[in-house]
N, C-alpha and C positions, 0 to 999 in steps of 0.2 A: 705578538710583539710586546716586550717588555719596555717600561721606562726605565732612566738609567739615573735622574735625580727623584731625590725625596717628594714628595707631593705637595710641601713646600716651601719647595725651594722656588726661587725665581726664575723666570724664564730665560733670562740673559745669560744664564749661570752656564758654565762647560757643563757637558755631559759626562766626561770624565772624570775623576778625580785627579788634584794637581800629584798627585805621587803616584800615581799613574802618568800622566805628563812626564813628568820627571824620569823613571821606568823609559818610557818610549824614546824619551831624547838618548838617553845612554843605549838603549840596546840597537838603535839608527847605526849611535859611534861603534859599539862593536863589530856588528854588519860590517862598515868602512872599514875597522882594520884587519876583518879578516881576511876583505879580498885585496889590501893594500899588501898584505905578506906574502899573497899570492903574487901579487904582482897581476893582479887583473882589473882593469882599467876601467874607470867612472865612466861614464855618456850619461849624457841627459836629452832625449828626444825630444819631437815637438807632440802636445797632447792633440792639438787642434790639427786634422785632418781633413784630406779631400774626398778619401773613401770610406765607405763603412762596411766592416766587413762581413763575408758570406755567408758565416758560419749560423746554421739555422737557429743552435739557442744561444747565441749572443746577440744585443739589439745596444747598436750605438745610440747617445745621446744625439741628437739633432743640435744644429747649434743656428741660428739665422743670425749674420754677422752683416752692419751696415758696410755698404761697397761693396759687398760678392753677391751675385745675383742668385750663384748656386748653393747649396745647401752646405755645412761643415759639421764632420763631427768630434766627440768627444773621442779618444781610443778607449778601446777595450783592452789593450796590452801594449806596451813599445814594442812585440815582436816582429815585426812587419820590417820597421826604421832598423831595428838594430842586426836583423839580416842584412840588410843592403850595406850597414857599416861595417860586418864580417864580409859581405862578397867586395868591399874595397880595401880589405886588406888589415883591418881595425885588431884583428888578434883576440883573445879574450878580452870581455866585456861584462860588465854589471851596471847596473841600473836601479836606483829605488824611485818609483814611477807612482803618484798616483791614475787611477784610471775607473773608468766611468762606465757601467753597465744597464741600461736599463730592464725595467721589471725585478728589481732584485730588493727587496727587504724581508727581512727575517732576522732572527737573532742572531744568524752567523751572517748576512747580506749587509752591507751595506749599498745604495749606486754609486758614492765613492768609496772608495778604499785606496791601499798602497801595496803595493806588490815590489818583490825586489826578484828582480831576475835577472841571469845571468847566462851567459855562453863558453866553454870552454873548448879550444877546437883540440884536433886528435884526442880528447877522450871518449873513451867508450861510454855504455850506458853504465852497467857496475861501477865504474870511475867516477860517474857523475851522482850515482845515490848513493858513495861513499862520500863525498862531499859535501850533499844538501845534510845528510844526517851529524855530520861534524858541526855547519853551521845551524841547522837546526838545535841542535844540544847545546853548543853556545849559549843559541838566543834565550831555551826553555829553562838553561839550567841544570841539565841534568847531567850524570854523572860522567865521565867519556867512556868508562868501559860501559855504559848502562846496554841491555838486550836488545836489537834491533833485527826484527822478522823481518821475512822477505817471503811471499808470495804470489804466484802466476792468478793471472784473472779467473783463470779454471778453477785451482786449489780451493781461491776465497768462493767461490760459489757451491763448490762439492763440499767444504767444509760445513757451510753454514747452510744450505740448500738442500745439497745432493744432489746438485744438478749439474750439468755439464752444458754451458752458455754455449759454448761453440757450434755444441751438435744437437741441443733441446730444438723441439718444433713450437714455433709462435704458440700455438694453445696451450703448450706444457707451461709455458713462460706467465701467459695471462694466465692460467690458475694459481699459479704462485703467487703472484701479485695480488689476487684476490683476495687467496687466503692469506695473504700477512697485509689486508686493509687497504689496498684500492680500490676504487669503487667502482662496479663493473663496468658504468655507461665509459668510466677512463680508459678501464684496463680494453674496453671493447676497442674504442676508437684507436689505442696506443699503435705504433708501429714496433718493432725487433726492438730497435736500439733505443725508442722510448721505454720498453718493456725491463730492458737490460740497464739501462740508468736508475727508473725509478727502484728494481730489488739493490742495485747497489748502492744506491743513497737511504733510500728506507729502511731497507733490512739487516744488510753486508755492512756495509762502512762503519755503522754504529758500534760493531763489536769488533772494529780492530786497529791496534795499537791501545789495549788497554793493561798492558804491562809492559809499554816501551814504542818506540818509533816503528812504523809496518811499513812497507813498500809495497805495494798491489805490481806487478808488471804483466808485462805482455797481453794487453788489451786486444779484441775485438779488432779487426783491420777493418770494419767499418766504423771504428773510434780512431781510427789514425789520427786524423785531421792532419797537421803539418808534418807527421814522425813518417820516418822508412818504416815501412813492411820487413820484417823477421825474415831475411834471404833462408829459412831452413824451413819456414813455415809461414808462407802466405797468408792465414786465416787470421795472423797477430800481427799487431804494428811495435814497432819499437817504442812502448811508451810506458811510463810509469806514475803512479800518484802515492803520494804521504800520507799516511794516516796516523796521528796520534790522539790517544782516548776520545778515539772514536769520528773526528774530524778530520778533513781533507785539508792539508796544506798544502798541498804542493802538485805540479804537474810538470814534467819531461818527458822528454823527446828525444831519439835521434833523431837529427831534423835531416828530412828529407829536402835535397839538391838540385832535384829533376823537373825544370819549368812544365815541360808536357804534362806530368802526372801532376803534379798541383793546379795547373792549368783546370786540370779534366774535374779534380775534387771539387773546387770550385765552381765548375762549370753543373756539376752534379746538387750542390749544396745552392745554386742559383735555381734549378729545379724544382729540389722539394721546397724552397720560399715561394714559388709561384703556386703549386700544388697546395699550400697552407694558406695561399693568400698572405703573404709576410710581403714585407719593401723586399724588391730584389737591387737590390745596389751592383754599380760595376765591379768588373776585379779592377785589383791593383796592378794596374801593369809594371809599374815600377818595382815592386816585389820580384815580379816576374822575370823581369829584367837583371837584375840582380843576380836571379838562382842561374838565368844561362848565362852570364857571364863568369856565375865561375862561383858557387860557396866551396869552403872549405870542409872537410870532413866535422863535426862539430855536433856536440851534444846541448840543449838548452835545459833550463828551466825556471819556472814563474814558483814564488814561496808568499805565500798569503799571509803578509804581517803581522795584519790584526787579528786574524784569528790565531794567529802565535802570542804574542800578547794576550788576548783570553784565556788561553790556558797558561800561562806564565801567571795571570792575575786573579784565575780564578773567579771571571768575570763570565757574566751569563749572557749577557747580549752586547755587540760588536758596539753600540753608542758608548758602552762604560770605558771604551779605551781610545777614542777617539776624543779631539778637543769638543770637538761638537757633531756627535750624529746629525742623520738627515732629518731630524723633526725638531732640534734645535738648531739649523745652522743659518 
């Protein structure tokens, strides 16, 4: 973990610089008018929640609030809220959200951050990573005709690998890991999809988008989480992530409609937290509620600000773009 002021500098002092500041308020306004030309509609959710969600590696903030007996927490995304304001009828939506993760610091981590996400209904998934990459270029600056790759989850792995994630067997997967510096007793204990994240955070990610915006799609359908299943190919979920030089900005979805099958994800993801010893928190029935009542066909996605700004600024760790990181706030 880097620091982000001079050694000394005073404590009180933003960890940003004010032209950076400045930088961040202007590129907020852009964000606003691009989905204002869109004609796709502000919401601002509530942060503070009754549930925390299921998802094995997300871990809500805990909030202990006087007068509620029960416990509240921070969110980990407005996606939950802003389903329920597409299954009432809300149309396209966006959102620039801060939100709260714990166990997260690193130079790209903060536990707060700001996320801008949005929903578009009838568009497909191509429709929606031709639009994060418009606004994304926007925000970064970069040319509009500039190169923009597009890659299946397989491709980036036989590329950089040679492997083929779909169909490698567990120990093909942990040697990999080893040989490119996991450390056995990890690589031992890892499960599939632990195994499958760390080469593509470690290994994969690092080298792609470094001559222009990358799109990884068509994940592992045991990475679905909220996206449809690929109706041509069960093994893939409808989902995709952003990569430029070398960092992950972005994550979409078709977002999956069907209360049962979310039901069951969850129901599954409440499992291995008991199996890990993690909080098993309730579902959201209200979510739930929501999808059988009726979502509309609907493509999402979450865009990681600040780490947009870091590469806009050329900034090495996520405090230099922030008024005040987590160790000055």
């Amino acid at each position: 973990m880097s620091s982000s002021q001079p050694p000394d500098a005073p404590a009180w002092r933003p960890s940003a610089p004010l032209a950076t500041l400045r930088l961040r308020a202007e590129l907020l306004a852009a964000a606003r008018a691009f989905f204002a030309a869109r004609q796709v509609l502000e919401v601002d959710t509530a942060a503070l929640l009754h549930h925390a969600v299921t998802d094995v590696h997300l871990h809500n903030a805990q909030v202990s609030l006087p007068g509620h007996a029960a416990p509240l927490y921070l969110h980990t995304s407005p996606e939950y809220a802003m389903k329920r304001l597409l299954a009432a009828g809300s149309g396209d939506i966006y959102q620039i959200a801060h939100v709260y993760r714990g166990a997260e610091r690193s130079r790209l981590h903060n536990p707060e951050f700001m996320l801008i996400e949005w929903y578009r209904c009838g568009f497909t998934l191509p429709q929606l990573m031709q639009e994060v990459a418009q606004l994304a270029g926007v925000l970064l600056g970069l040319d509009a005709g500039g190169a923009i790759d597009s890659v299946s989850y397989s491709e980036a792995f036989l590329r950089t690998l040679g492997c083929e994630p779909l169909q490698a067997a567990d120990a093909t997967l942990r040697v990999l890991a080893m040989r490119h510096g996991l450390a056995a007793r990890l690589a031992q204990e890892a499960g599939r999809d632990e195994l499958l994240d760390w080469l593509m955070g470690a290994v994969i990610g690092p080298r792609l988008g470094c001559d222009g915006l990358c799109f990884v799609h068509r994940y592992p359908a045991s990475q679905a989480s909220l996206a449809c299943l690929d109706p041509e190919d069960a093994r893939v979920a409808l989902r995709f992530e952003l990569y430029y030089r070398g960092i992950e900005l972005a994550n979409g979805f078709e977002e999956l409609s069907a209360a049962a099958e979310q039901r069951a994800r969850f129901e599954a993801d409440r499992l291995q937290r008991r199996r890990r010893s993690l909080p098993v928190p309730d579902i959201d029935e209200a979510l739930l509620a929501a999808l059988a009542a009726g979502l509309p066909p609907v493509c999402g996605v979450a865009l990681g600000f600040d780490r947009l700004l870091m590469l806009r600024t050329g900034a090495t760790d996520i405090a230099q773009v922030l008024p005040f990181g987590f160790e000055f706030a």
